[in-house]
N, C-alpha and C positions, 0 to 999 in steps of 0.2 A: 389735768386729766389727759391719759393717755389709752389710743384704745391697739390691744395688742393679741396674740393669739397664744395659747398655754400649747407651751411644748410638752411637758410633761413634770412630773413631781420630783423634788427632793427630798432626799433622803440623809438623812443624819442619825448619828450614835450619841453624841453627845451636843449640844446645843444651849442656848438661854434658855431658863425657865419659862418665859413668857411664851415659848413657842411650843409648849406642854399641850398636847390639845388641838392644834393648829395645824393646817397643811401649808406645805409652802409648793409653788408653782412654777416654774422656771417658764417667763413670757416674754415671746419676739415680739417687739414694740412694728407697729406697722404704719407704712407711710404713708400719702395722703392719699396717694391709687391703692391702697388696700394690701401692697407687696411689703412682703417680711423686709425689713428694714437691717441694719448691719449692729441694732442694739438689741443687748435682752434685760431683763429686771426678773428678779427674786422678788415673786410676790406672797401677800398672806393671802391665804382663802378666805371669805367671807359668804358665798354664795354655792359653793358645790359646784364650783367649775371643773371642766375635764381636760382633755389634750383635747386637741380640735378645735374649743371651744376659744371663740371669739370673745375678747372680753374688754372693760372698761375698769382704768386703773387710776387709782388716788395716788399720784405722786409726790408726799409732801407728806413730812414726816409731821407734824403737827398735828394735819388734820386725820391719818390714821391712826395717832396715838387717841386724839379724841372717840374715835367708833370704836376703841376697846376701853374707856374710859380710864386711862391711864394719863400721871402726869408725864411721865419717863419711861423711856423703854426703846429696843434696838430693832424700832420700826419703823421702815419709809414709806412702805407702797403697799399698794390693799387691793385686793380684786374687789370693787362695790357692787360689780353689775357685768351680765353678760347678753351681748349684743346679739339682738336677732337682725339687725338690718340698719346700716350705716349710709349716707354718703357723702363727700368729700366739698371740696368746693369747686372744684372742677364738674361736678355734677356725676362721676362716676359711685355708682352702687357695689357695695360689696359683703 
């Protein structure tokens, strides 16, 4: 699990079928102070998350393919969940 911030949407013309239906997310993975980090991940939506929006990510292609009940498919990461209020183990809130 990784928890990261949606920059904004992708957009495609052509794509896998599996992503028929589906929004995909482009999200700055964030570090343990809460600061956008120097990685990003191409998520699926799952929740109706926005740009802005804080969020918590399935990274394991396994266990996403399981929440769309598939055995196979060209999925790694999944927005499960979106964060109202985090903090670290430094004790900082974000």
């Amino acid at each position: 699990m990784k928890i990261a911030r949606v920059r904004g949407n992708v957009v495609s013309t052509i794509n896998h079928p599996f992503f028929d239906g589906h929004r995909l997310l482009v999200c700055d993975v964030l570090d343990d102070s809460g600061a956008v980090g120097e990685k990003y991940v191409i998520a699926v939506d799952t929740v109706e998350a926005g740009p802005g929006d804080t969020v918590l990510l399935l990274d394991e292609g396994t266990s996403s393919r399981q929440i769309f009940g598939i055995a196979s498919g060209p999925i790694r990461t999944t927005i499960v969940g979106i964060v109202d209020d985090w903090s670290s183990a430094a004790g900082e809130s974000s």
